[in-house]
LOROLO-111042 format. One record per residue (C-alpha): residue in three letters; x, y, z. Coordinates in steps of 0.001 Angstrom, whole numbers, padded with zeros to 6 digits, always signed. Layout:
# LOROLO-111042
ALAXYZ ...
This chain:
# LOROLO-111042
UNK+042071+104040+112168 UNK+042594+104131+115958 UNK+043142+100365+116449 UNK+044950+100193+113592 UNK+047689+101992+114429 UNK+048494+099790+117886 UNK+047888+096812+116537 UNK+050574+097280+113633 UNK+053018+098421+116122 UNK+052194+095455+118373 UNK+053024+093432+115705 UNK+055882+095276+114529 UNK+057238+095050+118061 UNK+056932+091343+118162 UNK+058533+090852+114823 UNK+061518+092728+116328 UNK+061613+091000+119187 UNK+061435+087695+117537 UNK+064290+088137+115875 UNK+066573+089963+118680 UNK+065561+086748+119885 UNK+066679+084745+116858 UNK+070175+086777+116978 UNK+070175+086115+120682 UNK+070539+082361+120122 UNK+073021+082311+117055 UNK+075485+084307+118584 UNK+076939+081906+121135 UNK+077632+080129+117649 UNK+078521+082674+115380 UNK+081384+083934+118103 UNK+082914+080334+118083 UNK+082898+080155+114464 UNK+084574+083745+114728 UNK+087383+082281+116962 UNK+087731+079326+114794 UNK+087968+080811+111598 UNK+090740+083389+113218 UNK+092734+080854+114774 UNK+092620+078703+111592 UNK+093934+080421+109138 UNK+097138+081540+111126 UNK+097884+079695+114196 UNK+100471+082274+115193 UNK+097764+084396+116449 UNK+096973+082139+119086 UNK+100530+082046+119963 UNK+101121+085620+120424 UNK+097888+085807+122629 UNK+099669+083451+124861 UNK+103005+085355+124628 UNK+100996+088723+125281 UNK+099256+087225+128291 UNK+102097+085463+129876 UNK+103913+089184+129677 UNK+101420+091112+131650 UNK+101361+087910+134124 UNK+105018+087996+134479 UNK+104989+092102+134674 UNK+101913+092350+137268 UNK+104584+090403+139272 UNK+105720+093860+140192 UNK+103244+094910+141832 UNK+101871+091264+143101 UNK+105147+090245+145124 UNK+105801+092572+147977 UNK+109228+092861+147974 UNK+109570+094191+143922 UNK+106570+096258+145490 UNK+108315+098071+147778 UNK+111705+098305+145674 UNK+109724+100121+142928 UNK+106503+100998+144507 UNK+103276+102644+142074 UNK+105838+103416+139199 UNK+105180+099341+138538 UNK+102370+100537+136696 UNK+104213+101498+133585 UNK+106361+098180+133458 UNK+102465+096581+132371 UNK+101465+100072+130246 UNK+105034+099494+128309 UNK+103723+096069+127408 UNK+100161+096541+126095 UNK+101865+099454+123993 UNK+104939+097394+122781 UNK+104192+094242+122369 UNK+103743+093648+118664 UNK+102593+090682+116798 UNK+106156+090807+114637 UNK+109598+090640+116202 UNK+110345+093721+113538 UNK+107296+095798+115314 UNK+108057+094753+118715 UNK+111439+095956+118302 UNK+110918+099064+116447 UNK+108171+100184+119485 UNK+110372+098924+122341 UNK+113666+100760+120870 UNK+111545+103919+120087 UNK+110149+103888+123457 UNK+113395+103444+125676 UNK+115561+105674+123405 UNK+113092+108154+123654 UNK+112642+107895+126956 UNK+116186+108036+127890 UNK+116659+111118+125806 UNK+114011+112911+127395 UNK+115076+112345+130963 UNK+118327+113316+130029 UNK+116967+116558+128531 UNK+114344+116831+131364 UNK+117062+117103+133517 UNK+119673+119031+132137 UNK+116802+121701+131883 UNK+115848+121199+135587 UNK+119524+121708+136258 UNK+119868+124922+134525 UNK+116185+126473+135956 UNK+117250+125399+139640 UNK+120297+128101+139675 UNK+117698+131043+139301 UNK+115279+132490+141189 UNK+111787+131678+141366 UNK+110320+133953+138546 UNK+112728+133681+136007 UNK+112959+129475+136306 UNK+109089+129414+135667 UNK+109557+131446+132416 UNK+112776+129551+131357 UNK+110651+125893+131704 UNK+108159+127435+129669 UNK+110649+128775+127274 UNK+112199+125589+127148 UNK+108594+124035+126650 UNK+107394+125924+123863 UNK+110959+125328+121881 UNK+111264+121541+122471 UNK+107530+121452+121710 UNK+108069+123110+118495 UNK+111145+121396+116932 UNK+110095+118402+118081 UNK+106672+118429+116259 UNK+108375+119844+113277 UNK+110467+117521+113125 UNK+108042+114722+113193 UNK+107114+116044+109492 UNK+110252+114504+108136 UNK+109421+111602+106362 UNK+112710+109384+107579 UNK+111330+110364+110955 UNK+107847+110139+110149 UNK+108727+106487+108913 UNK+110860+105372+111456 UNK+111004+107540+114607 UNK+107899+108872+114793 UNK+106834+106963+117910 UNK+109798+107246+119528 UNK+109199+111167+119246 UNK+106228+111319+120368 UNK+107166+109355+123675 UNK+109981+112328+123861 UNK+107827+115233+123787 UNK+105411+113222+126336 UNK+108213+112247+128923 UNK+109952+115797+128409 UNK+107316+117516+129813 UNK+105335+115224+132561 UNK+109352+115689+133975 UNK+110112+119018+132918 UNK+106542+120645+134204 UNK+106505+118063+137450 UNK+109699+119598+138563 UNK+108609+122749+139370 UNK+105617+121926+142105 UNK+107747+118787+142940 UNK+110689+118259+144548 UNK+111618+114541+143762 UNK+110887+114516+140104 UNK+114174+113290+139270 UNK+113910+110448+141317 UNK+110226+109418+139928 UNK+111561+109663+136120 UNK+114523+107154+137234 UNK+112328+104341+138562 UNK+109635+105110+135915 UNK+112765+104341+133435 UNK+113623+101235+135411 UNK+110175+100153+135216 UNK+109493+100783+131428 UNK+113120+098943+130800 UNK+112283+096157+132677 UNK+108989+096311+130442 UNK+110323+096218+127098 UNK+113236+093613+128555 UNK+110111+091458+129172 UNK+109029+092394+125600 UNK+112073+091291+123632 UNK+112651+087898+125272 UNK+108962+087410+124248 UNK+109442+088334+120510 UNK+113182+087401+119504 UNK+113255+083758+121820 UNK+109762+082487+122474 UNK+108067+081386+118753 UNK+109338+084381+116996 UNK+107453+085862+114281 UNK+109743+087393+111480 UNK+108360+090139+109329 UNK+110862+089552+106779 UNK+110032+085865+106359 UNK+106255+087506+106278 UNK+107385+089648+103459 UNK+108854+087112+101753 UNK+106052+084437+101952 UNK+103446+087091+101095 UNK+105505+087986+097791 UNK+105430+084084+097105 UNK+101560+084236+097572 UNK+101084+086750+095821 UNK+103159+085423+092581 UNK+100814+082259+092709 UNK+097539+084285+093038 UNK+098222+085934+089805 UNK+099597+082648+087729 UNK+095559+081437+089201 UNK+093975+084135+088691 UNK+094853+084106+084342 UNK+094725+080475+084318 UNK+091439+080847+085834 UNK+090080+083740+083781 UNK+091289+082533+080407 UNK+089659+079042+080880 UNK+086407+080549+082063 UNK+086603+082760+078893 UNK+086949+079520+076635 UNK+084331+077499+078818 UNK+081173+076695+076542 UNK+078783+076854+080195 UNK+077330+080118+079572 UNK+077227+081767+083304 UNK+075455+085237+084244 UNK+077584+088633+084431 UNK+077686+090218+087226 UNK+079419+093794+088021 UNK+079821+092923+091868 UNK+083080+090476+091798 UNK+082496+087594+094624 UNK+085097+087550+097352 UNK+084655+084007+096579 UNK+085680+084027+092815 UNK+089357+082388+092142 UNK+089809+085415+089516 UNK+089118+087924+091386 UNK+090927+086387+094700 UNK+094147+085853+092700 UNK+094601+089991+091483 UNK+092974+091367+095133 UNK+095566+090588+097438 UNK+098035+092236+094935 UNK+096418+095714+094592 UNK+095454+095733+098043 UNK+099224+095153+099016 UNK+101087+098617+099225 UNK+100569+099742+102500 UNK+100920+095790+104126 UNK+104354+095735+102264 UNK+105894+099166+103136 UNK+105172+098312+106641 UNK+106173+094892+106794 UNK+109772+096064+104729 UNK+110101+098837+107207 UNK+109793+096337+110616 UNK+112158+093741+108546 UNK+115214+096335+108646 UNK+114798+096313+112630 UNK+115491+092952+112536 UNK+119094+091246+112877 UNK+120095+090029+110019 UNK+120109+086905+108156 UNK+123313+086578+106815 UNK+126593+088387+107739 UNK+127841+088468+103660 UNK+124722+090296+102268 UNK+122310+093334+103286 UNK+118849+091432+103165 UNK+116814+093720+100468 UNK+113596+094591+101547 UNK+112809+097832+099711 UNK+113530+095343+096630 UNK+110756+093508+097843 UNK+108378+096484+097643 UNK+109906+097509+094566 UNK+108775+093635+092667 UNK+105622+094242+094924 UNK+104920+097416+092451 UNK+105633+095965+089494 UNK+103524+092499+090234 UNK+100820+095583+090987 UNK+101341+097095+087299 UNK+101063+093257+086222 UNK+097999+092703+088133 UNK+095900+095956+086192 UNK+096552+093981+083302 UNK+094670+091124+084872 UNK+091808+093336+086026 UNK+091158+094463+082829 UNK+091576+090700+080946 UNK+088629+089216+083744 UNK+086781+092537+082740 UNK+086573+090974+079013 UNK+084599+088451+080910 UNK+082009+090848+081753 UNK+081471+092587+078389 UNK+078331+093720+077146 UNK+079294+092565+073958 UNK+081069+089337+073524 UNK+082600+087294+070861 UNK+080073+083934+069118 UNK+081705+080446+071437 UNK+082251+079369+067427 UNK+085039+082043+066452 UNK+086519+081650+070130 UNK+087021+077931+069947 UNK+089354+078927+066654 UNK+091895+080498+069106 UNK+091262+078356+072205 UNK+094428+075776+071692 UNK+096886+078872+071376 UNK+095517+081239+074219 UNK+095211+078371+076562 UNK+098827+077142+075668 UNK+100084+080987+076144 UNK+098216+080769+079890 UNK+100087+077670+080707 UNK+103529+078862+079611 UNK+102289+082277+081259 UNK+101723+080666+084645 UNK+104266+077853+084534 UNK+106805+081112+084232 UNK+104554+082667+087559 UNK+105249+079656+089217 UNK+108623+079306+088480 UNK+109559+082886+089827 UNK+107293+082135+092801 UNK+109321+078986+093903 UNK+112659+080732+093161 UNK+112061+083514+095863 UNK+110449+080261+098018 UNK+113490+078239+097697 UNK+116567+081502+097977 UNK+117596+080397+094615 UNK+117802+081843+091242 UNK+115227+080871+088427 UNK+115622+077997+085866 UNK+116428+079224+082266 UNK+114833+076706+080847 UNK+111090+077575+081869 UNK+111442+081061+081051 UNK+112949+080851+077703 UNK+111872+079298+074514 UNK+108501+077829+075144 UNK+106647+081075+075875 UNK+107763+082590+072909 UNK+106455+079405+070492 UNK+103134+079671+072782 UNK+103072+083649+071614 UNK+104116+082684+067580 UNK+101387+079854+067753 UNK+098885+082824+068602 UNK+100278+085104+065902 UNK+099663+082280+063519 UNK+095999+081378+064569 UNK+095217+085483+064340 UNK+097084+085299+060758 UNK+094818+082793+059615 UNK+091517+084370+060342 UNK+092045+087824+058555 UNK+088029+087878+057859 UNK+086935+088313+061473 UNK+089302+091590+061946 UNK+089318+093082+058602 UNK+086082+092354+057082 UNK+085290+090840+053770 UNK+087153+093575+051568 UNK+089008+096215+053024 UNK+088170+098733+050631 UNK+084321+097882+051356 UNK+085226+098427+055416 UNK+086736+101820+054495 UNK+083809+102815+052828 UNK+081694+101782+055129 UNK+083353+103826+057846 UNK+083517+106970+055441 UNK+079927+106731+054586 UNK+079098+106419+058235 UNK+080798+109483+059261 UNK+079365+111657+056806 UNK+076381+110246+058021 UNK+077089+111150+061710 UNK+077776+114773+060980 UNK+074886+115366+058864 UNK+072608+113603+061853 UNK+074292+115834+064513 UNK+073181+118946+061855 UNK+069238+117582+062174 UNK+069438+117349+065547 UNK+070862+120841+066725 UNK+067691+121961+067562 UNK+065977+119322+069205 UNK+069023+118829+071170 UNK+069605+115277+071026 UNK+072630+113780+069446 UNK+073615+110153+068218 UNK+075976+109335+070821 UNK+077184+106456+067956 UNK+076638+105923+064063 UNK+075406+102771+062524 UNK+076305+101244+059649 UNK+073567+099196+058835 UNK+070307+100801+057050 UNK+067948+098690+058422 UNK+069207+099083+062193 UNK+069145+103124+061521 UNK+065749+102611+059709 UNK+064331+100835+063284 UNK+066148+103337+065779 UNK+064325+106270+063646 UNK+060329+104402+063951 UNK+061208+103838+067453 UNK+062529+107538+067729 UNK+059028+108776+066254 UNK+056905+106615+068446 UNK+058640+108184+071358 UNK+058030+111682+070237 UNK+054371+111279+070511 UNK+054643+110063+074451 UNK+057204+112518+075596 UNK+057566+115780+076248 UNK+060529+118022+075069 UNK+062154+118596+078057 UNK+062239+114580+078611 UNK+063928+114275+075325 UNK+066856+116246+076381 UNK+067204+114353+079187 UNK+066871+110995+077492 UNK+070497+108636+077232 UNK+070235+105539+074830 UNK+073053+103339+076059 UNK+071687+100550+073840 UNK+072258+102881+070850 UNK+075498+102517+070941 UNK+076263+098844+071378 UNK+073270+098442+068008 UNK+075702+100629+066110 UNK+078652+098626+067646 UNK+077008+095301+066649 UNK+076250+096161+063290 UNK+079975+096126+062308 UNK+081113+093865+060376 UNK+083703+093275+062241 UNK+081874+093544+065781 UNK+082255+089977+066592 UNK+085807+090176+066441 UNK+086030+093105+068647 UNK+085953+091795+072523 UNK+087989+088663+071256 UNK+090787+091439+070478 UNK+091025+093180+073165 UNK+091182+090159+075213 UNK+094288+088423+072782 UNK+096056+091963+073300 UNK+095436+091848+077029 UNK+097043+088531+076866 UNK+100123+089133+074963 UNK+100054+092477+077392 UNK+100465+090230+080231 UNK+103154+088859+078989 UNK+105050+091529+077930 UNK+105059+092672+081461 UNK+106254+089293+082801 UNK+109630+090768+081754 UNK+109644+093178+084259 UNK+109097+090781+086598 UNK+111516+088617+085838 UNK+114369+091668+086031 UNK+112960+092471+089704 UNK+113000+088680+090681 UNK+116769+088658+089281 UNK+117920+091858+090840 UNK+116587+090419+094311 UNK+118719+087128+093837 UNK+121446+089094+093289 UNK+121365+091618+096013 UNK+120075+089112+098327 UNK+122892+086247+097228 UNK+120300+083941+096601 UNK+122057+080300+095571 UNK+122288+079058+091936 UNK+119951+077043+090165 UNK+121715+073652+090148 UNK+120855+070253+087547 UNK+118344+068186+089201 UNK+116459+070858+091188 UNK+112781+069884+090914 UNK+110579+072508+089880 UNK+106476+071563+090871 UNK+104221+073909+088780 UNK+100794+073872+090090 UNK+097886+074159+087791 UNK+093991+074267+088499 UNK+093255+071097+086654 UNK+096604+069368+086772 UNK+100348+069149+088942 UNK+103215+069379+086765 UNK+106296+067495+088390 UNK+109058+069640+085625 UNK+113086+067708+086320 UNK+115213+070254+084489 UNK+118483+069984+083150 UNK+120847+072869+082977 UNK+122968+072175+080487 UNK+119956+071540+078180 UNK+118797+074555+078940 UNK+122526+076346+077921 UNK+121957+074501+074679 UNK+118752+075800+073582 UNK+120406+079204+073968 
C-alpha cells in the first residue's frame, strides 16, 4: 500500500505536467486566434487602440520635452491619467467623461477656493474646524445628490471628480501654502488632456454611438425576421433531430432572439452617450429614447419567439403527417412575417419611412389562409363528437376526485387523470409491483413526471395539442408586429425620416432565397 501511493502520484504528477505542457504550446496560438477573432469582427477596435496609443504618446510629450517640463513640471502626470480615464471607445462616451471631468473640476477649484478664501481671514483654530465643516457638508450633499437618478445617469462621474478635487485642494491648503497654484496647473494639465481627447474622438475616425444605436436596432430587426423563419422551417422539416434543453450559441434560432433580450442595458447606454453628441440635423431633435422605447417592444416581440422555438423542444409533439396539413399556410405566414421584419429593418437603415405595400394586404391573406387550413381539420381539435369529448372529460374528473379520496392515506396523488382504461389499468399493475420493492416513506417521496404526459397522450385530441400552441404563437407574433410597426412610424416621424418614394428597391433577405421586391406606390394607394 506504501508504493502505491507514490507511484499514483508520480503518475498523476506527470499527467499534469503533460498537459501544462500541452497548454504551454497552444497558447502562442490560441492568443493569435484571440486577436484575430477581436479585430475581425469590428475593425474599429483596432483603430481606437491606435487613437488611444498615439494620445498617451502625444501627452507623455509633457513630460519628455524639457521645455513643457519645466513650464508645467510633475503636474504633467495628470495630462496622461486624464487620458487613460477619458478616452472612450465612442465619441458620445469620450465626451460625456471629458465634459464631466473638466466641469467638475473647474467647479471644485472654484469652490476649493472660495472656501480657502473664507478660512484664511480667521485664526488658526477656528479655520481648521470651518474646512472640516465645510468638508463634512460638501461631502454630504454631494453624495446625496449622486442618488438622483438624472444625476446618477448623467453626472455621476462628473460628481465624483468634484468631491475628489474639492478636498485633495480644500484639505492641501491647510499644511500647504501654494495649493492654489498646484490646482491651477493640475487644471491646465487635465485640459490639455481631455483637449487631446476630443480631437481624437470627434476628428480622427470617429465612432458615433448614435449611428451604433441605430445599426444595432437594424440588427436586431433582422435577427428576429431569422430567427422565425428559421424556427418555423425547422418545425416543418421531416429530418428528425435530437432535443436538447441547452440552446447552442451556434443555433440561428436562438442567435436571432439573444441579442434582443440581452439588449437593455447596451441600449440605455448607447441612447444616453448619443444625446452628448452634436447633432445630426439642425430641423429635428434626433430621438434616441425612441430608440430604446422600439428596443422594448422588439423585446416583448422576441418572448413570443422564445416560447414558439420552445414548441421545438416539446416533450410531446404533433405526428410529421397532421403537420404537413398546415405546412403551406404557416410557412407562407413566416414569409409575409419576415418580409414585414425586413421591411421595417431597411426603413430605419435607409432614414426613410416604410412601404405600404409590404405591410398591408398580403399578411392578412397569409393569416385567413391559416384560419382556413385550421377550419378544415375540426377532427384533430375537437375530437370525433363533441358530446363524446365532454363526456370523456366529465367522466375523468369524477374519476380524479374519487382517486385523490383512495389515496389520502397513502399520501400519493395522481398529479394527472387519464382517460383511457387500459393506460389507467397499466399505471395501477405497475403501481402494485412497486409497492412490493419500496418502502413507505419512498412512496411519498416518489414524482411520476411520465404520468402525466400518458394521461396527456391518451387524449383524443393530444396530437393536436403542441401543433396549437405553436399556430397561436404564430398568429401571436404577428399580432405584436403591430406594435412594432407604430414605434418604427413614431421614430420616422420624430426623427423626419424621408418618404417612401416609387421605385425605391426594397431587398428582403431570406435563408433559402433573396427577394429583389420593385414597389409601386400608387399601387399600393389602390389596394387601400
Amino acid at each position: 500500500m506504501e508504493l502505491v501511493m507514490p507511484i499514483s502520484a508520480k503518475e498523476n504528477l506527470k499527467k499534469n505536467m503533460k498537459a501544462f505542457s500541452e497548454k504551454l504550446k497552444r497558447f502562442p496560438g490560441l492568443l493569435w486566434q484571440t486577436v484575430w477573432r477581436v479585430g475581425r469582427d469590428d475593425p474599429r477596435r483596432v483603430v481606437h487602440a491606435l487613437k488611444v496609443g498615439l494620445s498617451l504618446t502625444l501627452v507623455s510629450l509633457l513630460y519628455l520635452l524639457e521645455p513643457l517640463f519645466k513650464g508645467i513640471g510633475q503636474n504633467a502626470i495628470w495630462a496622461v491619467m486624464t487620458v487613460v480615464v477619458v478616452l472612450e471607445f465612442t465619441a458620445g462616451a469620450t465626451l460625456c467623461k471629458g465634459l464631466n471631468r473638466g466641469l467638475g473640476t473647474l467647479l471644485a477649484g472654484s469652490l476649493a477656493f472660495l472656501t480657502g478664501y473664507i478660512a484664511e481671514k480667521t485664526g488658526l483654530v477656528f479655520r481648521a474646524v470651518f474646512i472640516g465643516a465645510a468638508v463634512f457638508v460638501i461631502g454630504t450633499a454631494t453624495t446625496y445628490m449622486r442618488f438622483f437618478p438624472y444625476i446618477k445617469r448623467n453626472y455621476d462621474y462628473g460628481v465624483v471628480i468634484f468631491l475628489l478635487t474639492f478636498n485633495l485642494i480644500t484639505v492641501s491648503s491647510y499644511r500647504v501654502s501654494n495649493v492654489l497654484k498646484i490646482a491651477h496647473e493640475r487644471f491646465y494639465t487635465i485640459a490639455i488632456g481631455c483637449g487631446v481627447c476630443l480631437v481624437m474622438t470627434l476628428f480622427i475616425f470617429p465612432i458615433w454611438s448614435g449611428e451604433d444605436l441605430h445599426n444595432s436596432t437594424v440588427i436586431k430587426l433582422e435577427g428576429l425576421a431569422k430567427s422565425i423563419e428559421a424556427c418555423v422551417n425547422e418545425y416543418f422539416n421531416d429530418v428528425k433531430k435530437e432535443t436538447t434543453q441547452d440552446k447552442s450559441p451556434e443555433d440561428p434560432i436562438y442567435k436571432g432572439y439573444k441579442a434582443v433580450l440581452d439588449s437593455k442595458s447596451q441600449d440605455e447606454t448607447l441612447a444616453l452617450h448619443a444625446s452628448w453628441e452634436p447633432r445630426h440635423s439642425r430641423h429635428c431633435r434626433y430621438p434616441w429614447q425612441q430608440y430604446v422605447k422600439l428596443g422594448a417592444v422588439l423585446r416583448h416581440f422576441g418572448y413570443t419567439v422564445v416560447a414558439l422555438h420552445g414548441c421545438l423542444q416539446s416533450e410531446i409533439q404533433t405526428p410529421q403527417h397532421c403537420r404537413v396539413l398546415f405546412k403551406d399556410p404557416c410557412i407562407r405566414v413566416t414569409n409575409e412575417l419576415s418580409k414585414a421584419l425586413m421591411e421595417l429593418a431597411n426603413s430605419i437603415r435607409n432614414r426613410r419611412h416604410c412601404s405600404l405595400e409590404i405591410l398591408s394586404d398580403n399578411l392578412h391573406e397569409a393569416l385567413q389562409d391559416l384560419n382556413n387550413a385550421l377550419k378544415s381539420q375540426p377532427r384533430l381539435f375537437l375530437g370525433s363528437n363533441n358530446n363524446q369529448a365532454t363526456n370523456m372529460l366529465a367522466v375523468a374528473a369524477a374519476h380524479a376526485d374519487s382517486s385523490q379520496k383512495r389515496e389520502k392515506y397513502n399520501g400519493v396523488s395522481l398529479p394527472s387523470f387519464k382517460t383511457d382504461n387500459s393506460a389507467l389499468l397499466e399505471w395501477k399493475s405497475k403501481r402494485m409491483n412497486n409497492e412490493h420493492s419500496r418502502s413507505e416513506s419512498a412512496e411519498r417521496k416518489v414524482l411520476r413526471p411520465q404520468l402525466s404526459k400518458i394521461a396527456i397522450t391518451s387524449l383524443e385530441f393530444s396530437e393536436a395539442l403542441p401543433f396549437a400552441a405553436f399556430a397561436s404563437l404564430l398568429v401571436e407574433t404577428v399580432a405584436r408586429l403591430d406594435n412594432i410597426i407604430e414605434e418604427v412610424e413614431e421614430l420616422g416621424r420624430i426623427a423626419c425620416f424621408k418618404e417612401f418614394k416609387p421605385g425605391d428597391e426594397v431587398i428582403v433577405n431570406f435563408k433559402t432565397q433573396k427577394v429583389n421586391v420593385t414597389l409601386n406606390h400608387f399601387s399600393s394607394q389602390g389596394g387601400e
